[in-house]
C-alpha positions in Angstrom: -20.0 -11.1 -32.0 -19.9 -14.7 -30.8 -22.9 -15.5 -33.3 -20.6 -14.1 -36.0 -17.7 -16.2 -35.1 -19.5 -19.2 -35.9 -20.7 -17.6 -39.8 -17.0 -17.0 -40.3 -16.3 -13.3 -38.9 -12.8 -13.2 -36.7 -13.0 -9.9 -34.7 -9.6 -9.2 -32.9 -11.5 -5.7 -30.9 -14.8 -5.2 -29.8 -17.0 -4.0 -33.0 -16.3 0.0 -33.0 -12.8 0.0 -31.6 -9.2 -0.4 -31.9 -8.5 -1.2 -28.8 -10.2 -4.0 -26.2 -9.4 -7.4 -27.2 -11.9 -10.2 -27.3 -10.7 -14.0 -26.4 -13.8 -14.2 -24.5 -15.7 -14.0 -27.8 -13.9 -16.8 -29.5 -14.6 -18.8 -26.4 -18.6 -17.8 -26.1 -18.3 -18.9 -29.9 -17.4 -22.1 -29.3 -20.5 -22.8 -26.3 -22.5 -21.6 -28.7 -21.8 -24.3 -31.1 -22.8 -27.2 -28.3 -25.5 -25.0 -26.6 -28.1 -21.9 -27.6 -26.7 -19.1 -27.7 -29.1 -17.4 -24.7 -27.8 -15.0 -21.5 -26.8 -17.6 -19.1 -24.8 -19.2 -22.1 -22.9 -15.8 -22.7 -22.7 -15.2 -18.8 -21.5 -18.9 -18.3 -18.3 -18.2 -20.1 -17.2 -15.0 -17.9 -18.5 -17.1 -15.0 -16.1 -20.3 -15.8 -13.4 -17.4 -16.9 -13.7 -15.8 -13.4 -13.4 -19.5 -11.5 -9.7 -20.2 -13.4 -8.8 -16.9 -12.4 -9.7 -17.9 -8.4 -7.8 -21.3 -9.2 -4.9 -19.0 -10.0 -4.7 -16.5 -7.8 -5.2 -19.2 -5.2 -1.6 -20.6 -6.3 -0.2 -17.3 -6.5 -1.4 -16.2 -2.8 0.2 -19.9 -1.3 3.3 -18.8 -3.0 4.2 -15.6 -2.2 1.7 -14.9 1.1 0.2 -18.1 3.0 -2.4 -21.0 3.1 -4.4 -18.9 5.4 -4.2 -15.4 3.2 -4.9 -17.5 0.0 -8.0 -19.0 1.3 -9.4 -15.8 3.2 -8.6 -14.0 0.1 -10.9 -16.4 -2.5 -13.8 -16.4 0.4 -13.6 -12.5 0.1 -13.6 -12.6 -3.8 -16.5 -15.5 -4.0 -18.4 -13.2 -1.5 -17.2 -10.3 -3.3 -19.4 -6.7 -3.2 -22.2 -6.4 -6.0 -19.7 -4.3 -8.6 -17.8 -7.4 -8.4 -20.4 -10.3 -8.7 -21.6 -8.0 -11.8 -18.4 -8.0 -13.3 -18.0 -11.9 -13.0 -20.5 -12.7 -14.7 -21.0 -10.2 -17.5 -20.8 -10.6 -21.1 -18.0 -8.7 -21.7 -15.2 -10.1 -19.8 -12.7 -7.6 -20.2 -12.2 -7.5 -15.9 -11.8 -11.0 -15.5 -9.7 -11.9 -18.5 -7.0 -9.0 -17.0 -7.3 -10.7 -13.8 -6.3 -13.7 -15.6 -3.1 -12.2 -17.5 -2.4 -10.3 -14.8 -2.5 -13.6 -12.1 -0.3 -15.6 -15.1 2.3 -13.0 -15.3 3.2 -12.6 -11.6 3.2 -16.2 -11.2 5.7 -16.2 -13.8 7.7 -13.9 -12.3 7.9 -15.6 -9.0 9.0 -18.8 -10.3 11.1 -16.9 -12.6 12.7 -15.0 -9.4 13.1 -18.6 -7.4 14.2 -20.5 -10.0 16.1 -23.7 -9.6 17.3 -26.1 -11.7 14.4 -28.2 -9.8 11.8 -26.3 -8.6 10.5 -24.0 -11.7 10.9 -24.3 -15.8 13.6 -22.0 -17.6 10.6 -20.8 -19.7 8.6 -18.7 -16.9 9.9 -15.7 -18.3 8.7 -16.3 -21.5 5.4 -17.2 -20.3 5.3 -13.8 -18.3 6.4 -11.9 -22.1 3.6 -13.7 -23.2 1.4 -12.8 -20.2 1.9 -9.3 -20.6 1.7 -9.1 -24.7 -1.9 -11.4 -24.5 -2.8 -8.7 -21.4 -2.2 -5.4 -23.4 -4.1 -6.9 -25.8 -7.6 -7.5 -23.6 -7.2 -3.8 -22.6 -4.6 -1.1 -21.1 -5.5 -2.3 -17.4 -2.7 -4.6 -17.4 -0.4 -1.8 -17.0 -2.0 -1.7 -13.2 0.0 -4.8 -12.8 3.6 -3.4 -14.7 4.1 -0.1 -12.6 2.9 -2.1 -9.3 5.7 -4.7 -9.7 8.3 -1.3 -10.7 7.2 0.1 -7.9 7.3 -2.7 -5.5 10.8 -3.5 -6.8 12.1 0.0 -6.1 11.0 -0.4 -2.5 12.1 -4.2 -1.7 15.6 -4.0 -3.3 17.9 -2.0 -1.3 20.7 -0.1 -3.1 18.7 -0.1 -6.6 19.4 3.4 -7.3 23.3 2.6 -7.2 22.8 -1.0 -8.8 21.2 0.3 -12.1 23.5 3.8 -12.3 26.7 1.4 -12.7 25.0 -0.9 -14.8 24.1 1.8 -17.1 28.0 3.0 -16.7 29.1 -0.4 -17.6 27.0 -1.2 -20.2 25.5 1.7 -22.0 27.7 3.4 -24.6 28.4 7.0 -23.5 26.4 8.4 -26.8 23.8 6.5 -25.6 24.2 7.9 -21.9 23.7 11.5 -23.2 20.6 10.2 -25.6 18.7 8.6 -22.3 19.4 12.5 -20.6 17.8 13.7 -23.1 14.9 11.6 -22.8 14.6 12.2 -19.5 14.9 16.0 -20.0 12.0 16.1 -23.0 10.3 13.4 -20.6 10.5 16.1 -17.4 9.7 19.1 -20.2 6.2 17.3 -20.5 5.7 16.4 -17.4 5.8 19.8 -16.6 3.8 21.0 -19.4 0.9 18.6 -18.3 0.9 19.5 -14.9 0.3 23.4 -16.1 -2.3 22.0 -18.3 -3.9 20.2 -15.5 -4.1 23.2 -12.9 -4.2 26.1 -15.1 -5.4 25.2 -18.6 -2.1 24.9 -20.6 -0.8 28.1 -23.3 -0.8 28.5 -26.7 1.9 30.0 -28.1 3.8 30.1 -31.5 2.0 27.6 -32.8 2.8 25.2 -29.7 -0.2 24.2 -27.9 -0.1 22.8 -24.3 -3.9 22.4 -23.1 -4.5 18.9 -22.8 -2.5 17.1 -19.8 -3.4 13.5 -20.5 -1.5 13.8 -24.2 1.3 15.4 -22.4 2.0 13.1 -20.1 1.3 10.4 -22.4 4.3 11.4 -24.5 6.3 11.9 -21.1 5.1 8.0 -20.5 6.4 7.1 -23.8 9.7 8.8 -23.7 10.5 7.3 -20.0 9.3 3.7 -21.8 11.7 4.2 -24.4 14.6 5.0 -22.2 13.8 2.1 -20.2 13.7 -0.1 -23.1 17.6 1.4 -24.3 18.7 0.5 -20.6 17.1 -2.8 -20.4 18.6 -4.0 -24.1 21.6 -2.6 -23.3 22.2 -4.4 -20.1 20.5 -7.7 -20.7 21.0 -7.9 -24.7 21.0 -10.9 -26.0 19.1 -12.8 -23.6 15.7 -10.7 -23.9 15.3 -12.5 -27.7 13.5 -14.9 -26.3 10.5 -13.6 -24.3 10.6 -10.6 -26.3 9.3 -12.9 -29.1 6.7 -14.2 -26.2 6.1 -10.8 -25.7 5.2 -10.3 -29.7 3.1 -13.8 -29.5 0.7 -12.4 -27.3 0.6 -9.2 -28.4 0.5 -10.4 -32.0 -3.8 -10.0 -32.1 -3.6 -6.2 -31.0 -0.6 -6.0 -33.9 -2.8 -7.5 -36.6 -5.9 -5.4 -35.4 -4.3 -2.3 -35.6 -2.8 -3.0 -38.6 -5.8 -3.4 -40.5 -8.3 -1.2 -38.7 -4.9 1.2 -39.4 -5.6 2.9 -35.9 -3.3 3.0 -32.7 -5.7 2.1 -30.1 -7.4 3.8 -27.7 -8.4 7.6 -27.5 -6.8 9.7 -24.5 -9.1 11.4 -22.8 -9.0 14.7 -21.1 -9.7 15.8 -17.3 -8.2 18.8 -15.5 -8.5 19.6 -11.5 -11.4 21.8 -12.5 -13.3 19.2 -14.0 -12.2 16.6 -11.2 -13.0 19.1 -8.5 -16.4 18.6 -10.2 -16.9 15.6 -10.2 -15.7 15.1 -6.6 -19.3 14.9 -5.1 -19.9 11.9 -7.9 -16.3 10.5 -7.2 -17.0 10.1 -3.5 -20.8 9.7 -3.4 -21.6 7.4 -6.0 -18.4 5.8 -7.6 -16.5 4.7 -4.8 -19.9 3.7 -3.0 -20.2 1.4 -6.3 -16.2 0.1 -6.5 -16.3 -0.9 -2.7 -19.8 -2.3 -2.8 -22.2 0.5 -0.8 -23.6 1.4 -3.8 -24.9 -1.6 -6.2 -23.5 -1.4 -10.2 -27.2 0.7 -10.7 -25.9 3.1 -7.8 -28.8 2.2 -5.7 -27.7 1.9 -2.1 -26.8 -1.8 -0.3 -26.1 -1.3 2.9 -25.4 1.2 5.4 -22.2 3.5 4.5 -20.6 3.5 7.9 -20.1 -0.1 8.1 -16.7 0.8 6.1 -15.5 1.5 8.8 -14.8 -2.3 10.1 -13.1 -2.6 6.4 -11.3 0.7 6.8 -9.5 -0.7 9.7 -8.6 -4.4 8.1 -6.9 -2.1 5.5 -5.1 -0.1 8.0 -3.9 -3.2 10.1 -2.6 -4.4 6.2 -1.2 -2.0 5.8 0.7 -1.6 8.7 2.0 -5.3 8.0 3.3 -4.2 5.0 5.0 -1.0 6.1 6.3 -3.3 8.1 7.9 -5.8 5.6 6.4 -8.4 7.2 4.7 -9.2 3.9 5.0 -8.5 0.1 4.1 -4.9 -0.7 2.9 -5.5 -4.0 -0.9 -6.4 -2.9 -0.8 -2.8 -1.1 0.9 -0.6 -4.0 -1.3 -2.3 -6.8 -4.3 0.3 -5.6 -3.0 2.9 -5.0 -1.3 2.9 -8.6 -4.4 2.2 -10.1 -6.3 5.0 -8.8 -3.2 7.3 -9.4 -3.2 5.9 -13.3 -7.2 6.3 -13.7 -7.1 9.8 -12.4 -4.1 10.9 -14.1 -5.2 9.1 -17.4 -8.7 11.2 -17.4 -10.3 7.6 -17.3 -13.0 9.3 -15.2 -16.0 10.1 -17.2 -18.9 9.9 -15.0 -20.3 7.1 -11.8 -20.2 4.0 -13.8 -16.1 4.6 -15.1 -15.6 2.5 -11.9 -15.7 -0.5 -14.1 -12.3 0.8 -14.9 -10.9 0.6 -11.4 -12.4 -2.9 -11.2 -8.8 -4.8 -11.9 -7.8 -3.7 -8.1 -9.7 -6.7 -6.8 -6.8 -8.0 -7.9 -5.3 -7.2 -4.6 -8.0 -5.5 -2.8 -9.2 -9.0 -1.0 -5.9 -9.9 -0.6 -5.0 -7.0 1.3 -8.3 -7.6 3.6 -7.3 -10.9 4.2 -3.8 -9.9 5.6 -4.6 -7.7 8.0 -7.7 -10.8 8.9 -4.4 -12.8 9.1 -2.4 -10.0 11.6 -5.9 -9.8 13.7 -5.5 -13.4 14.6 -2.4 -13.6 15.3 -2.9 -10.7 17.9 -6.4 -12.2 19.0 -8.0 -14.4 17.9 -11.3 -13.9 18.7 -10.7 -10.9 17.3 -9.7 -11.9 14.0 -12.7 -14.7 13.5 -15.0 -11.7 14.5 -13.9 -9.3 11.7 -13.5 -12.0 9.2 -16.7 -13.2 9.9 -18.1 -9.9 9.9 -16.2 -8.8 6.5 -18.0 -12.1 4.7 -21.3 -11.4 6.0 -21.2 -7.8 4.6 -20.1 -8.5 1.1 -23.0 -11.2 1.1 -25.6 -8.9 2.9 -24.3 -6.3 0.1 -25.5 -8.9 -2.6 -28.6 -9.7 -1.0 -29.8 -5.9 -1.1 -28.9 -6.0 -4.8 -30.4 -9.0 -5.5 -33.6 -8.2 -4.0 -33.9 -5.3 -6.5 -33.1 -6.9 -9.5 -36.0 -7.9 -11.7 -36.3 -9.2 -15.0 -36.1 -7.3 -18.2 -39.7 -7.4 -18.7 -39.2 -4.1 -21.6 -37.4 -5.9 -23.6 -39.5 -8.7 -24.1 -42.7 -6.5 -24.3 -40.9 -4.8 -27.1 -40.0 -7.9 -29.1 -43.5 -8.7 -29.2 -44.4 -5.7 -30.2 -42.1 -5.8 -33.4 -43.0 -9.3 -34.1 -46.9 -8.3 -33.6 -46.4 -5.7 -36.3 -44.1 -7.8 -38.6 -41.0 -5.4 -37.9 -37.7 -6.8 -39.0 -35.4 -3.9 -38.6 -36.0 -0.8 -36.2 -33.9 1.6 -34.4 -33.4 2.6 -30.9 -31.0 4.2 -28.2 -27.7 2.8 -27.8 -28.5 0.8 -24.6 -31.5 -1.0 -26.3 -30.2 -1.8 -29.6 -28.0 -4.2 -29.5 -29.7 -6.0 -26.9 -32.6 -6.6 -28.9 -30.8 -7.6 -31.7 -29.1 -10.8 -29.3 -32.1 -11.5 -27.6 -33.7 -11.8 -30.9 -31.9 -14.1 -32.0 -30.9 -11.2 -34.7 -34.6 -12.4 -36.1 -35.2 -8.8 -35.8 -32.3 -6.1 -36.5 -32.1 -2.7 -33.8 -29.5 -0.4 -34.5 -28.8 2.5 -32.3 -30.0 6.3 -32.8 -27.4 7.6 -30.9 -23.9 6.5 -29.5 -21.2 4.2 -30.9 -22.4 2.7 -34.2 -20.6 -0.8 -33.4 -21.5 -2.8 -36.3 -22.1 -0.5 -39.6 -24.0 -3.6 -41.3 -26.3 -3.6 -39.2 -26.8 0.3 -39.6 -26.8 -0.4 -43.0 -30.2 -2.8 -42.9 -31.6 0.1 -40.9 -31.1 2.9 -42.7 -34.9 3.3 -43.3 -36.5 1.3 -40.6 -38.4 3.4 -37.8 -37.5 4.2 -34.2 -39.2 1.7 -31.6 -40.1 4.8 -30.1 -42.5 5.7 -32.6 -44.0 1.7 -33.2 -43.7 0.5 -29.4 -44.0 3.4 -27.0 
């Protein structure tokens, strides 16, 4: 896609899709205009995304935690387990590009909440609009970050409940009033609906069919949004023209995208508690091993399992912390919403769908490097002992990985098979096409038998060409 960039093709989602924006392809474009365009060209980008992001999450952790948590926190994340090394320096940089968003909006939001005429810029909010449009753009994991912050609000402002019912009483028209009940009762009708979809199947009936719970509380989710919306333009008004503009700004590539491709993004997916019952063995043997780092991003195992345990009680101590208040609970909601949205979303397809969990390192090394923090304060012996102990894992983790990586010797061997045999187009699985195509140098054109066809012109040269298969076994 970078390669394309530079002969004058301007992609705004990943070829095949209308949804999962791309920055990070403009920006591979443009090293590949001063520099080959080879792997650790393409990786280099992620990589220098994934350094920015530590620069601003730094600042964010000094803000709203400490010198102490911000700096444990980026030694965590530097040292990070395999899934998140991988991630950091892949050629899609979906992960690290919502970290970035995601690290811009809540600093936004903090100056925004402790603004002063001399300590932060009138225009934070509309940088966290913006934030949040260019976010939901990348990729729908930037809602991780919106229901954490909802949450965390309802729990650190006292009397909120009472706050926003007279607010709506003051400043929502009463036609409105009974409009937003209704929401909220066709909101709660869905809910319900999903939730017998979920554990016992759904109904058909009269032509009204209630069997898949991720599209039921989808429109729940949308219903509740709009309601939220009604309230929030009702009591704020005219002062949300500004960053809802922002908002549009960086959102405007999604806009454009979907216009053209004429889709509405991404597809909904469907799991039920049969289905996750299912999967439960993978869930808890294979893709949480991978998330946490037991398990490296091939599911091979790193390092023994019950060394968790160490990690397991860091968390707890953080958590204790938090409950509490001793420190902002945001950093300790932001997983547990995640996994609630993945699983309630259907995001689960098999081992590897942790890649869609990934955005909780967000807060995950944060949270670690709390309850380092509230160690050492109790002891500190204690507390250089387990953060000691933590970084040595993670990096112990890598080194298992690393020692069984090796190159990608097939790839190579096949290349030189198709040149050997004067083979300019070819087709193969999904996994192999497309790499062979970059690695070419698109001297030689693969397109894939089976999967996503991501790029139809290059189908299109293929048509007729053979399987590698059948030429390069």
């Amino acid at each position: 896609m970078a390669r394309h960039v530079l002969t004058g093709e301007h992609p705004l989602f990943l070829w095949g899709q209308r949804y999962k924006g791309v920055p990070e392809v403009y920006l591979t474009a443009a090293v590949f205009r001063a520099a080959p365009p080879t792997v650790v060209a393409l990786k280099a980008v992620t990589l220098a995304c994934f350094v920015v992001f530590l620069c601003l999450n730094f600042r964010l952790l000094q803000r709203v935690c400490s010198q102490a948590v911000a700096w444990i926190a980026t030694a965590f994340l530097i040292a990070g387990p395999p899934s998140l090394v991988f991630w950091s320096m892949s050629g899609s940089a979906e992960i690290v590009m919502t970290l970035i968003a995601g690290t811009v909006l809540l600093l936004a939001i903090e100056a925004t909440l402790k603004r002063s005429p001399n300590r932060a810029s009138p225009y934070s909010i509309y940088i966290a609009a913006a934030a949040l449009g260019f976010g939901l753009w990348i990729q729908q994991f930037i809602l991780y970050y919106v229901v954490s912050l909802a949450v965390t609000a309802a729990i650190v402002t006292p009397g909120w409940r009472a706050t926003l019912q007279q607010c709506i009483r003051a400043r929502v028209p009463a036609w409105l009033r009974a409009v937003l009940v209704a929401l909220a009762a066709v909101a709660a009708l869905y809910l319900l609906l999903g939730l017998m979809a979920f554990f016992g199947g759904g109904f058909q009936a009269g032509g009204i069919t209630a069997t898949h719970p991720q599209k039921m509380w989808w429109i729940a989710g949308v219903l509740v949004a709009t309601a939220v919306a009604i309230v929030t333009i009702c009591v704020f008004r005219g002062q949300l023209a500004g960053p809802a503009l922002a908002f549009l700004v960086g959102y405007a590539p999604a806009l454009i995208g979907r216009i053209g491709n004429r889709g509405m993004g991404a597809p909904i997916s469907r799991l039920d508690a049969a289905a996750l019952g299912a999967a439960l063995p993978d869930i808890t043997h294979v893709m949480f091993p991978i998330l946490f780092g037991w398990r490296d991003p091939m599911a091979r195992p790193t390092l023994y399992p019950r060394l968790a345990l160490l990690l397991a009680i860091v968390a707890a101590v953080s958590y204790w912390l938090a409950w509490r208040r001793t420190v902002t609970p945001f950093f300790h909601v932001f997983p547990l919403v995640a996994a609630t949205m993945f699983f309630v979303s259907g995001s689960y397809i098999d081992a590897q769908s942790y890649r869609y969990l990934m955005p909780i390192y967000a807060a995950l090394p944060v949270v670690y490097a709390i309850g380092v923090v509230g160690l050492w304060r109790a002891n500190r012996l204690a507390g250089a002992v387990v953060f000691v102990s933590a970084v040595t894992i993670f990096v112990t983790q890598q080194v298992v990985w690393y020692t069984q990586l090796a190159p990608d010797r097939e790839s190579q061997r096949v290349l030189e098979c198709l040149d050997s045999a004067d083979i300019r187009t070819a087709r193969a699985g999904y996994w192999q096409s497309y790499k062979l195509t970059f690695l070419s140098g698109e001297r030689i054109i693969v397109s894939p038998l089976d999967g996503m066809d991501r790029y139809p012109k290059y189908s299109e040269q293929t048509r007729e060409a053979p399987s590698i298969s059948r030429r390069c076994p």
